[in-house]
Structure formats: C-alpha cells, structure tokens
N, CA, C and O atoms as CSV, one atom per row, in Angstrom:
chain,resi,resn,atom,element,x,y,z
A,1,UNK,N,N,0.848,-1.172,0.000
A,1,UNK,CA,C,0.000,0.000,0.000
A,1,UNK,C,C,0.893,1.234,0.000
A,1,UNK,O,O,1.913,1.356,0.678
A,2,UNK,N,N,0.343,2.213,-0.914
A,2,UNK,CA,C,0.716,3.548,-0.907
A,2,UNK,C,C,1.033,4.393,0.579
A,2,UNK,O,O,0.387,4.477,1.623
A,3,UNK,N,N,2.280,4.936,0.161
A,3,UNK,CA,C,1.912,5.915,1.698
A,3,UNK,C,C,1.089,6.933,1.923
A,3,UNK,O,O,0.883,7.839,1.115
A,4,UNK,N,N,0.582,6.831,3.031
A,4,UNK,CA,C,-0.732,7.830,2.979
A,4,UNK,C,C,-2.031,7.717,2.252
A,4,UNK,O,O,-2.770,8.662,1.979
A,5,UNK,N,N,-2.222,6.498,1.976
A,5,UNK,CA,C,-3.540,5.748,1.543
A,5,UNK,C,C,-3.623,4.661,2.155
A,5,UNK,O,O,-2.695,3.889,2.399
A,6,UNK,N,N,-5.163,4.504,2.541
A,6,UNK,CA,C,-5.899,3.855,3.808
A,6,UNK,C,C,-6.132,2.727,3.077
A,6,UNK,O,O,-6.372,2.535,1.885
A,7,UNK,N,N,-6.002,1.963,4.108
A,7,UNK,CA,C,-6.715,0.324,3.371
A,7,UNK,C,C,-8.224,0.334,2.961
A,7,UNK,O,O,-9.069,0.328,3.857
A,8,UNK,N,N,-8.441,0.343,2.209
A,8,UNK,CA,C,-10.248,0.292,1.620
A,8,UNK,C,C,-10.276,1.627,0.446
A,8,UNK,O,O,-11.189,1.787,-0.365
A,9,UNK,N,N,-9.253,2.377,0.553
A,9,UNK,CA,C,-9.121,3.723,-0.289
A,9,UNK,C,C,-9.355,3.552,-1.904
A,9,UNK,O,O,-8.328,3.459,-2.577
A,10,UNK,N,N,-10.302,3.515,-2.416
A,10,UNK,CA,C,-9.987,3.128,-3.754
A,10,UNK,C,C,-9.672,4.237,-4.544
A,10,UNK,O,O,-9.806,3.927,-5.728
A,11,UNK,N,N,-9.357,5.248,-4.422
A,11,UNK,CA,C,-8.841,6.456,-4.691
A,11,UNK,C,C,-7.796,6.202,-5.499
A,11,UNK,O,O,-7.443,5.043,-5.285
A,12,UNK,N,N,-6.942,6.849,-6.545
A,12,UNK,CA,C,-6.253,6.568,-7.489
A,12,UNK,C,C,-4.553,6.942,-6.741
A,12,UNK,O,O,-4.190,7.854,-5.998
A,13,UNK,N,N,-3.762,5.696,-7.387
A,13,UNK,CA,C,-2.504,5.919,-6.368
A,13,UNK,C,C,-1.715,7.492,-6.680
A,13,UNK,O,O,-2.439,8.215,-7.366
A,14,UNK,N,N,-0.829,7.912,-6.427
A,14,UNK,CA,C,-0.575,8.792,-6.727
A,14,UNK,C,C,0.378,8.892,-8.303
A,14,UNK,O,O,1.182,7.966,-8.414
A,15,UNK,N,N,0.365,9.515,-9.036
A,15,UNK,CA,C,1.305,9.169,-10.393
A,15,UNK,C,C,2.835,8.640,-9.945
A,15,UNK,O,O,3.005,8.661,-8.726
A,16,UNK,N,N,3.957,8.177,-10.731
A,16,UNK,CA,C,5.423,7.956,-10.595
A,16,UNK,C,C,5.869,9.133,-11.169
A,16,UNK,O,O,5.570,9.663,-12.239
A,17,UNK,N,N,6.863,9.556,-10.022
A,17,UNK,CA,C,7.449,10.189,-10.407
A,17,UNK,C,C,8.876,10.396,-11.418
A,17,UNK,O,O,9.147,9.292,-11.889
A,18,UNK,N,N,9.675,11.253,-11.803
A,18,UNK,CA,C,10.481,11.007,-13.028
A,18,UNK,C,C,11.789,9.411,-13.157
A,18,UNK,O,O,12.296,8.647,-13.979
A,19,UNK,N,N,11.757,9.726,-11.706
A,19,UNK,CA,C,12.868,8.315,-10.842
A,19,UNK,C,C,12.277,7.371,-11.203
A,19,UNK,O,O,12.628,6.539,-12.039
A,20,UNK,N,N,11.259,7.428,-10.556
A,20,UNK,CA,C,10.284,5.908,-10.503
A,20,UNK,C,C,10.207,5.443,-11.890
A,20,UNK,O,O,10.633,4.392,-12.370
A,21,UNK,N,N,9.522,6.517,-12.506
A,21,UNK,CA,C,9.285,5.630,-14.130
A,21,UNK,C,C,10.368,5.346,-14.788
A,21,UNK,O,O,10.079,4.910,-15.902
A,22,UNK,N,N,11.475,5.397,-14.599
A,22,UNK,CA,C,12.888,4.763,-14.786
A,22,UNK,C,C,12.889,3.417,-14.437
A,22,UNK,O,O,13.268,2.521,-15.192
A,23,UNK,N,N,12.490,3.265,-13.358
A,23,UNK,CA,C,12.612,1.824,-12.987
A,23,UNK,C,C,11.345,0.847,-13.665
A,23,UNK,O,O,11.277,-0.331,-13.314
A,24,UNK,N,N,10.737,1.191,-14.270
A,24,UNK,CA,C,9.984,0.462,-14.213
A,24,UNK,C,C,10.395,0.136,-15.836
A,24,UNK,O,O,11.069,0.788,-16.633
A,25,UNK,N,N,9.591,-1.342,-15.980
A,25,UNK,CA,C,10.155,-2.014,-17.325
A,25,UNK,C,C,8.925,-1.682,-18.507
A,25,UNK,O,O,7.918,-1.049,-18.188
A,26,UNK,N,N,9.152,-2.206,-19.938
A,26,UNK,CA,C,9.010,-1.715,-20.881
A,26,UNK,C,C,7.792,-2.859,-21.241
A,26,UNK,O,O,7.117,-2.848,-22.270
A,27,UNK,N,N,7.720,-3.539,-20.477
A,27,UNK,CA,C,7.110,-4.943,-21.107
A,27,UNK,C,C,6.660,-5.640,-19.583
A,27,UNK,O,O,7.085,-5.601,-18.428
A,28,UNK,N,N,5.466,-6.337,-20.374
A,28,UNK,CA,C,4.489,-6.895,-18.995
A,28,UNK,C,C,4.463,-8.584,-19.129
A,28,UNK,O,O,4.931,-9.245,-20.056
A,29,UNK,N,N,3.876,-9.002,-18.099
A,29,UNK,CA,C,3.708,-10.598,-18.540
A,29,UNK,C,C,2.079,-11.048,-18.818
A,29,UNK,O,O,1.253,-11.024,-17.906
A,30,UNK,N,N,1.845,-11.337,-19.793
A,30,UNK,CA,C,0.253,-11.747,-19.647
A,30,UNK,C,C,-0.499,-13.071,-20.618
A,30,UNK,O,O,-0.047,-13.156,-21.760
A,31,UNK,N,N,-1.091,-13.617,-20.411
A,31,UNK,CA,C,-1.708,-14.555,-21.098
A,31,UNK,C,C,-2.304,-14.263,-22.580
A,31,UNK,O,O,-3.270,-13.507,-22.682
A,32,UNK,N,N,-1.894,-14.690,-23.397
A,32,UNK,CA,C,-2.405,-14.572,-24.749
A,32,UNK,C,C,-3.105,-15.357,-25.193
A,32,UNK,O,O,-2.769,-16.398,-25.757
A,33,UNK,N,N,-4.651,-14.786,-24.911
A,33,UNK,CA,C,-5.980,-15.914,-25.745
A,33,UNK,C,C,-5.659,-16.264,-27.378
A,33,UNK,O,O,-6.127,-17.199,-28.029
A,34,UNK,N,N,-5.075,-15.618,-27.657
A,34,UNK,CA,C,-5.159,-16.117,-29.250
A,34,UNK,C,C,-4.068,-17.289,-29.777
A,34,UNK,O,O,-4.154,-18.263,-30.526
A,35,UNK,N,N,-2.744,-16.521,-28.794
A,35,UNK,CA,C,-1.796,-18.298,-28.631
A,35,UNK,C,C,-1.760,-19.167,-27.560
A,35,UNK,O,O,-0.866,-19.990,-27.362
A,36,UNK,N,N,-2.925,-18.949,-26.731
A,36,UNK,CA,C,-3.048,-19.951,-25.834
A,36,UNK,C,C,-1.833,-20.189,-24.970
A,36,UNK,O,O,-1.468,-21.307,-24.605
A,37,UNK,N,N,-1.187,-18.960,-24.649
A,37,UNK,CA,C,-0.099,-19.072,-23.655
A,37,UNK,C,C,0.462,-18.264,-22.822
A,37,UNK,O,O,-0.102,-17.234,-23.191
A,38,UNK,N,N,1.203,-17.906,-21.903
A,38,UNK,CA,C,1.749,-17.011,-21.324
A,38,UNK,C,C,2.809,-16.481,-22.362
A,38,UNK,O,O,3.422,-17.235,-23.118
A,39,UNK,N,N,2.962,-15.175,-22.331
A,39,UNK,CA,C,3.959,-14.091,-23.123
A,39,UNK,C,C,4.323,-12.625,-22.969
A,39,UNK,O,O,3.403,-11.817,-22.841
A,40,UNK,N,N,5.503,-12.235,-22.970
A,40,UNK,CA,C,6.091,-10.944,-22.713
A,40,UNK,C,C,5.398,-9.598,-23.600
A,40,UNK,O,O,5.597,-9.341,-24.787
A,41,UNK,N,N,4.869,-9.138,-23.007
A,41,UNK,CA,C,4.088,-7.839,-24.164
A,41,UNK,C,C,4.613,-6.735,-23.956
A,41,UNK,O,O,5.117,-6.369,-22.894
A,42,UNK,N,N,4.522,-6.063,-25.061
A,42,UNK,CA,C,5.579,-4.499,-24.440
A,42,UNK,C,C,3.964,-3.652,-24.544
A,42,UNK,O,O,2.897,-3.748,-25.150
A,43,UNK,N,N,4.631,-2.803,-23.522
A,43,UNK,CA,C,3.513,-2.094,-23.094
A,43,UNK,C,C,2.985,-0.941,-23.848
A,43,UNK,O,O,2.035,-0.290,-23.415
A,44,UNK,N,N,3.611,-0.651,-25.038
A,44,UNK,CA,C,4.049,0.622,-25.834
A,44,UNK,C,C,2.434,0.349,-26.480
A,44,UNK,O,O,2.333,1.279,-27.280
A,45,UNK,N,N,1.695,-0.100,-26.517
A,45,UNK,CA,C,0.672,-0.289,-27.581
A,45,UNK,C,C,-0.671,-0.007,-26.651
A,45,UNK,O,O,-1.736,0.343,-27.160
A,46,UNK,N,N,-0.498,-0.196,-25.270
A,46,UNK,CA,C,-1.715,-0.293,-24.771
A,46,UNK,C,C,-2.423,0.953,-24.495
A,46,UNK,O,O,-1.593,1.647,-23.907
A,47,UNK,N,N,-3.522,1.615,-24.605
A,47,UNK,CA,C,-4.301,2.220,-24.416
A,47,UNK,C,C,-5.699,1.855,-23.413
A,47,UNK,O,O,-6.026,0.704,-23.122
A,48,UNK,N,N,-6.357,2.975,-23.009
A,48,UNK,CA,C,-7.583,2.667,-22.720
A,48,UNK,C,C,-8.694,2.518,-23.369
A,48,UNK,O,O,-8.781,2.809,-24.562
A,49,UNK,N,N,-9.486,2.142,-22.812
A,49,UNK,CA,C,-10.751,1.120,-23.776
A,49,UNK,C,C,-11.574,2.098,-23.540
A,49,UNK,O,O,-11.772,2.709,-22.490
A,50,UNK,N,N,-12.272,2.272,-25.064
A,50,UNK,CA,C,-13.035,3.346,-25.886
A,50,UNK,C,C,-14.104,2.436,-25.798
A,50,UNK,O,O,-14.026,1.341,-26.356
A,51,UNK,N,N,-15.649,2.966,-24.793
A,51,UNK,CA,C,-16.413,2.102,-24.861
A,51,UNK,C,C,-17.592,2.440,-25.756
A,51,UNK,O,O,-17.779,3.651,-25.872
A,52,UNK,N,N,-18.382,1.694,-26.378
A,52,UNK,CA,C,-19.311,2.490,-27.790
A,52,UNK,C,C,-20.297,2.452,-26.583
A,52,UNK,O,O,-20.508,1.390,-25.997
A,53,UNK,N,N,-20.847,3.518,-26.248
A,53,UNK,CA,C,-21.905,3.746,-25.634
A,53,UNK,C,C,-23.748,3.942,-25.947
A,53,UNK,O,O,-24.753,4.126,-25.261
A,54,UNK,N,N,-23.391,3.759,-27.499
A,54,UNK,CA,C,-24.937,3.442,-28.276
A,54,UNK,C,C,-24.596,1.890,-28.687
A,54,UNK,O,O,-25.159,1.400,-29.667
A,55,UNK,N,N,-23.487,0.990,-27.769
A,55,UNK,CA,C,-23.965,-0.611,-28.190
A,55,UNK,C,C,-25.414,-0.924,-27.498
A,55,UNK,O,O,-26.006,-0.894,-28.577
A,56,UNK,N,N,-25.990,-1.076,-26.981
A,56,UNK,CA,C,-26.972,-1.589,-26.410
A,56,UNK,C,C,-28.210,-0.806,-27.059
A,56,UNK,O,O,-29.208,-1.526,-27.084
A,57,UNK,N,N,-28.384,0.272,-27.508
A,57,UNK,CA,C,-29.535,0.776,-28.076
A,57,UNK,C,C,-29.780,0.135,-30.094
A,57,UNK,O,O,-30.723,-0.122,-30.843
A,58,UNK,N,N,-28.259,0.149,-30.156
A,58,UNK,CA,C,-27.948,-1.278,-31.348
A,58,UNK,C,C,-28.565,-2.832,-31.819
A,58,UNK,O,O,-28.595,-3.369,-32.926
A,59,UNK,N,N,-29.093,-3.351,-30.314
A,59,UNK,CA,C,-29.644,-4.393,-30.158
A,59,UNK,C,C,-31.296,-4.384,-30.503
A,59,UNK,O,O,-32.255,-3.755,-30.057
A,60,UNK,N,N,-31.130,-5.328,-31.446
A,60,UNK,CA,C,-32.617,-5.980,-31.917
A,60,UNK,C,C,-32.971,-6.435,-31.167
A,60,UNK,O,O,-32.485,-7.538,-30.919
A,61,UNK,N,N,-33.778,-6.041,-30.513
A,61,UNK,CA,C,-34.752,-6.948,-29.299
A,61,UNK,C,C,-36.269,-6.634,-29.416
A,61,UNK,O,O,-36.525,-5.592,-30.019
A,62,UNK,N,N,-37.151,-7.239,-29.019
A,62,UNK,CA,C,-38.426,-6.450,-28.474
A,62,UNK,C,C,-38.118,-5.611,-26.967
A,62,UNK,O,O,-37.519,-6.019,-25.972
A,63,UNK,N,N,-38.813,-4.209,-27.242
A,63,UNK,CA,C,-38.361,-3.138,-26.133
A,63,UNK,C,C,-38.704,-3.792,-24.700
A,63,UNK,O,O,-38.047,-3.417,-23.729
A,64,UNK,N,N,-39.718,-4.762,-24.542
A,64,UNK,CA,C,-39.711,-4.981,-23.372
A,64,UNK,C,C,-38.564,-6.231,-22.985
A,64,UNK,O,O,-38.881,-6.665,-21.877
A,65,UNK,N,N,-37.851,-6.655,-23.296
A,65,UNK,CA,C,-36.604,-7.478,-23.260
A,65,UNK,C,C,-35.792,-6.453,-22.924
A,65,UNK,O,O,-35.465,-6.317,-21.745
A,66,UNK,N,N,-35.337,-5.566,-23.916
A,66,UNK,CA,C,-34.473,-4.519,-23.239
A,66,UNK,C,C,-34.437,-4.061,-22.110
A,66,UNK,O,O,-33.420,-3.854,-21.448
A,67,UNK,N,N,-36.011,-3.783,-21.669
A,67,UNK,CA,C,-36.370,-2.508,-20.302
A,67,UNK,C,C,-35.995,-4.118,-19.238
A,67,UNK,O,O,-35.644,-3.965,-18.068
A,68,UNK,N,N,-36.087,-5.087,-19.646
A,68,UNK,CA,C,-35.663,-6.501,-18.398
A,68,UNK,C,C,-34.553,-6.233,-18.259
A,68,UNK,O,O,-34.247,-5.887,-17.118
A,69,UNK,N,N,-33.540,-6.257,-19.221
A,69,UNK,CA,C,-32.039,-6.737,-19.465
A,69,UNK,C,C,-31.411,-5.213,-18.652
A,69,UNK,O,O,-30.487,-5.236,-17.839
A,70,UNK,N,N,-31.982,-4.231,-18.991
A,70,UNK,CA,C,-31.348,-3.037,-18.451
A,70,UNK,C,C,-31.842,-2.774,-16.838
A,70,UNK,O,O,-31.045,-2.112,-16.172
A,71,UNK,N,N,-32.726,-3.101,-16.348
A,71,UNK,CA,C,-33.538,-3.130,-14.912
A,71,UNK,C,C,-32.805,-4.121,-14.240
A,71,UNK,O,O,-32.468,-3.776,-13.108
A,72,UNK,N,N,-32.311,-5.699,-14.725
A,72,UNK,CA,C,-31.498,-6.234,-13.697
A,72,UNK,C,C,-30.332,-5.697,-13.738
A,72,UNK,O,O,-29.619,-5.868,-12.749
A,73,UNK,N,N,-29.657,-4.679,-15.197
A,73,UNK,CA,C,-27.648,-4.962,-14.773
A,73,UNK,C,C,-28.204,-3.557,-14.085
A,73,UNK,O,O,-27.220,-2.833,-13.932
A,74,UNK,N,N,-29.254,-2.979,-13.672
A,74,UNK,CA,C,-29.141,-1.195,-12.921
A,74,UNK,C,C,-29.450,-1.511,-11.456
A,74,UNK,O,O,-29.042,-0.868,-10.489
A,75,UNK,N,N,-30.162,-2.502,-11.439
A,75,UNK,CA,C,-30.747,-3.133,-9.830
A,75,UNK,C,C,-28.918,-3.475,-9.430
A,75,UNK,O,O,-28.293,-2.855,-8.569
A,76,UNK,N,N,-28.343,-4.592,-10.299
A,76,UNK,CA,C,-26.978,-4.799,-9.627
A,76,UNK,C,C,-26.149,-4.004,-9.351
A,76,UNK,O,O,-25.419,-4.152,-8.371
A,77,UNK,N,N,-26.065,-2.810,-10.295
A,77,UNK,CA,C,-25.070,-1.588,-9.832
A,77,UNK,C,C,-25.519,-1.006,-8.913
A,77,UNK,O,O,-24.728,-0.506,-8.113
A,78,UNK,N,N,-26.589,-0.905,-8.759
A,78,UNK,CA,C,-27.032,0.118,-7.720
A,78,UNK,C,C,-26.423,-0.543,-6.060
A,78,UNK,O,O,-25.789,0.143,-5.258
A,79,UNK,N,N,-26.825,-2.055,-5.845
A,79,UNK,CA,C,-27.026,-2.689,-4.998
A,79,UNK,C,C,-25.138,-3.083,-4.711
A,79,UNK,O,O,-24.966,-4.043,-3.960
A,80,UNK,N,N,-24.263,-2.627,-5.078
A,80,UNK,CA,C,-23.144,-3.725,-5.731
A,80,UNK,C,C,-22.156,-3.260,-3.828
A,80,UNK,O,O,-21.058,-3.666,-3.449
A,81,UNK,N,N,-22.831,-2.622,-3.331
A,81,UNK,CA,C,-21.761,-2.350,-1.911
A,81,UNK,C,C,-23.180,-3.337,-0.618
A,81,UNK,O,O,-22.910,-3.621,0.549
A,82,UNK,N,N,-24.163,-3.558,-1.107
A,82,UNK,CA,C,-24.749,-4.531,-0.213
A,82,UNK,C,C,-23.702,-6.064,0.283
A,82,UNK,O,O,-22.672,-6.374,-0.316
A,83,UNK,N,N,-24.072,-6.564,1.052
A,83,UNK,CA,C,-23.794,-7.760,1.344
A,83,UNK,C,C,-23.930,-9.113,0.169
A,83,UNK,O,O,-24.933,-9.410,-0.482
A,84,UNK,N,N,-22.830,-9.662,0.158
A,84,UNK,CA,C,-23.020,-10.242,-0.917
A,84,UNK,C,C,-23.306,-12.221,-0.835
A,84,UNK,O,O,-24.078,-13.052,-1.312
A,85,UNK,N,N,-21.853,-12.155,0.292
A,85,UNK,CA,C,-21.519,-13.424,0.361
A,85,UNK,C,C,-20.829,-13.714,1.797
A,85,UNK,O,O,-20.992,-12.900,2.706
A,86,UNK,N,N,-20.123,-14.783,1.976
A,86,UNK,CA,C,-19.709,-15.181,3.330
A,86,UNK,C,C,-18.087,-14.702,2.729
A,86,UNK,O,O,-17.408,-14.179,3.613
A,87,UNK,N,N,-17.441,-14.808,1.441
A,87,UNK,CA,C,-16.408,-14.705,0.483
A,87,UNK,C,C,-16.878,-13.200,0.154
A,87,UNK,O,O,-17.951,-12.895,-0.367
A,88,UNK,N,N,-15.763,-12.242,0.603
A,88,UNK,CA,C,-15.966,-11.013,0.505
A,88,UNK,C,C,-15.470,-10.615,-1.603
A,88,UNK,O,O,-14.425,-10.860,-2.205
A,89,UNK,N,N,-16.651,-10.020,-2.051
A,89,UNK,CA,C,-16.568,-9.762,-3.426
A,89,UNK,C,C,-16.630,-11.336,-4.346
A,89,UNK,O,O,-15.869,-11.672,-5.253
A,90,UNK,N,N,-17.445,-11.887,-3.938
A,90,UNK,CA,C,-17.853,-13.243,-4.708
A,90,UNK,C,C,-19.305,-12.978,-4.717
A,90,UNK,O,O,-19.897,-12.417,-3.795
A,91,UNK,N,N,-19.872,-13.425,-5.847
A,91,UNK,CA,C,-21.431,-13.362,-6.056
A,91,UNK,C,C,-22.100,-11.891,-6.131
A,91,UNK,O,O,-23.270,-11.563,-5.937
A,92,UNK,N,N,-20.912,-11.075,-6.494
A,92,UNK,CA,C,-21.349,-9.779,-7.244
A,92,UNK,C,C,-22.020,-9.842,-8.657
A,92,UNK,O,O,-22.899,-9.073,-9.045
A,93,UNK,N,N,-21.662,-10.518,-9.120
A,93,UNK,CA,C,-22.204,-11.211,-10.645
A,93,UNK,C,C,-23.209,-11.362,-10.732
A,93,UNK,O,O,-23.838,-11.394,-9.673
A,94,UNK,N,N,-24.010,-11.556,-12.101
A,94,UNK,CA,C,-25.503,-11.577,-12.019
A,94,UNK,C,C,-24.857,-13.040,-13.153
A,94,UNK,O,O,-23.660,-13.139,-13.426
A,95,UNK,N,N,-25.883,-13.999,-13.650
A,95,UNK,CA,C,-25.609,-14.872,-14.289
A,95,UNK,C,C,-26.731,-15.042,-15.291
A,95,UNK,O,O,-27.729,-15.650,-14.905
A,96,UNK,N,N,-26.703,-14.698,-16.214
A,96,UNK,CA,C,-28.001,-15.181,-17.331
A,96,UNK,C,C,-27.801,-15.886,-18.377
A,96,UNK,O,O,-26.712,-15.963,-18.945
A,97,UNK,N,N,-28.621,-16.346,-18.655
A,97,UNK,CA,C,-28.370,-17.735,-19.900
A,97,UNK,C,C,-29.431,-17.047,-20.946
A,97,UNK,O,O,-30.645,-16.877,-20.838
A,98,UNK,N,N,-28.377,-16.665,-22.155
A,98,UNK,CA,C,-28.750,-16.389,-23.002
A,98,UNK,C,C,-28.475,-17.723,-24.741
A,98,UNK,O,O,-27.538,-18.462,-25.042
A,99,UNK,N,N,-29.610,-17.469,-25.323
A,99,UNK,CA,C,-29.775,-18.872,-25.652
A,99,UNK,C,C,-30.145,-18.520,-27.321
A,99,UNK,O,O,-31.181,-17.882,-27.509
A,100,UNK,N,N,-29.277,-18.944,-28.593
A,100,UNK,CA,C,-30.268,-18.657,-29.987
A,100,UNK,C,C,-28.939,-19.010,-30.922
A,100,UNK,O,O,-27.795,-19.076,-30.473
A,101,UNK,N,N,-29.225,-19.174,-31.983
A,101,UNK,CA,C,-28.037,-19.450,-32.885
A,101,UNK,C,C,-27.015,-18.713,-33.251
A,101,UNK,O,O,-27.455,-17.584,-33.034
A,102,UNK,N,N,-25.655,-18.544,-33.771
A,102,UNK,CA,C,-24.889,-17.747,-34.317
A,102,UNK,C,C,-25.538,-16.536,-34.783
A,102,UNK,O,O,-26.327,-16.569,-35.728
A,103,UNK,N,N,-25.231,-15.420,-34.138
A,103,UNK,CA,C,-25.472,-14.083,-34.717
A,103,UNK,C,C,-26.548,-13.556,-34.631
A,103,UNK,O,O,-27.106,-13.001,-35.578
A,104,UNK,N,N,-27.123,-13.671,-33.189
A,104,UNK,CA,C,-28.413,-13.160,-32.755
A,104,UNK,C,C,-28.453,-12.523,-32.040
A,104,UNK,O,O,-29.536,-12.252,-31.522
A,105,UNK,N,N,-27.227,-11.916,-31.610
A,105,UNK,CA,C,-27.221,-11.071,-30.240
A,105,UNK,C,C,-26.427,-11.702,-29.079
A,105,UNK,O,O,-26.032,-10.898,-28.234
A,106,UNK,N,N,-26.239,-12.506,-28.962
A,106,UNK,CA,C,-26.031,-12.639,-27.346
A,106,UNK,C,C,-24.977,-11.924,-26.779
A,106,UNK,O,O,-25.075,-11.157,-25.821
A,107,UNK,N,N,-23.672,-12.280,-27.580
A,107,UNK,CA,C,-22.615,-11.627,-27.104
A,107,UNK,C,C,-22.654,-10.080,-26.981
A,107,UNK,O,O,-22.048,-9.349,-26.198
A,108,UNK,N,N,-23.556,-9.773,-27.995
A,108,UNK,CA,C,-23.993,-7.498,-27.464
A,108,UNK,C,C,-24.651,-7.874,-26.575
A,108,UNK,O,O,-23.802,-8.274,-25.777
A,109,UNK,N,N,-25.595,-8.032,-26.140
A,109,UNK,CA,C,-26.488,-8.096,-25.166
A,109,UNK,C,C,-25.639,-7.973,-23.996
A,109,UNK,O,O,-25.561,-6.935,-23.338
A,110,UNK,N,N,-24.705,-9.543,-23.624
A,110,UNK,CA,C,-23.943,-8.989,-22.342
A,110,UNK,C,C,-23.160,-8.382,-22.444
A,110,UNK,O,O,-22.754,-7.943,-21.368
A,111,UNK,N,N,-22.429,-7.935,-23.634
A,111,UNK,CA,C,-21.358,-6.852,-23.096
A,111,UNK,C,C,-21.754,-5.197,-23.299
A,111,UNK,O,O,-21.037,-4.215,-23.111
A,112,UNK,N,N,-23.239,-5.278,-23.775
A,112,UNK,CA,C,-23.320,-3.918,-24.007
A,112,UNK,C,C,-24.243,-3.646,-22.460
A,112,UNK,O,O,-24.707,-2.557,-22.121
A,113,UNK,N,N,-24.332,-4.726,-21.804
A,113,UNK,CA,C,-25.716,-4.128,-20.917
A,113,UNK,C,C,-24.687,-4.102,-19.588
A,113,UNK,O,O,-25.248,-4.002,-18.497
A,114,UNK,N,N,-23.266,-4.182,-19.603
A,114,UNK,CA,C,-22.851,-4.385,-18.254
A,114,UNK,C,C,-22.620,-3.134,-17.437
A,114,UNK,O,O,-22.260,-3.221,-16.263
C-alpha cells in the first residue's frame, strides 16, 4: 500500500514520479488468448478502452426485453456495496443464460448491458 492511503481507499494511487518511471520495465507478462499461452508484451501499444456507448440501443430486441435486461444490470449496480456473500466480493455477478443461434445477439447483449 501507498503511503498515505488507507486500506479500503480506492482512490487513485498517486502518479510515478520522473525516478520511478525509470525503474519500471518496458514490457508486462500476460496470457495470450489467441496463442493460448503465457507471453512478454511491451507495453508501448496499450491504451484505454473506448467504450461504444450506443452498443446496447444497437440491439434488436423487443423493447420490453431490453427494459428486463437493463432493470437487472441497474438493480446490480445500484445494490453492488450490499452484502453479498460469506467470500468477501464473490457473487457480485448476475448470471443469465442467453440462448439462440450464431449471430443473434447474445454476445452485445452482455457486453453492451454491463
């Protein structure tokens, strides 16, 4: 932990300074889904994630499917510092089974409604 940040602080650490980012390396370690393996990545490429914020209004649905799909992921955010589990931050998740052939939605559905 940071100095001068509290345990539970989710507050952003403080930046590195000119020293610090000296030390630090050029390249990360991480799992690569596409070769199915652990591998050295240089960090020079990564950016933050640009989220399309009209995906979900994109989705073919009947509107009352939507007003469901958007009422449970807003009930979970809302609720997401309640009590969850006996396992602190387990069963924050909501779980739905979405069900239809290649290219019907499913995969927008959950990633646009999260």
């Amino acid at each position: 932990m940071d100095e001068g940040q509290v345990e539970g602080d989710k507050s952003a650490p403080a930046p590195l300074n000119d020293d610090q980012l000296l030390l630090c390396g050029a390249s990360v370690k991480g799992y690569s889904l596409r070769n199915k393996k652990w591998l050295t990545f240089s960090i020079g490429p990564v950016k933050d994630i640009k989220w399309n914020e009209d995906a979900f209004d994109s989705l073919v649905l009947p509107e009352d499917h939507k007003e469901l799909i958007l009422a449970l992921t807003e009930s979970q955010v809302a609720h997401k510092e309640t009590f969850d589990d006996v396992v602190q931050g387990k069963g924050k998740g909501t779980i739905t089974l979405l069900s239809g052939p290649p290219g019907v939605g499913k995969t927008l559905t959950a990633e646009s409604s999260e």
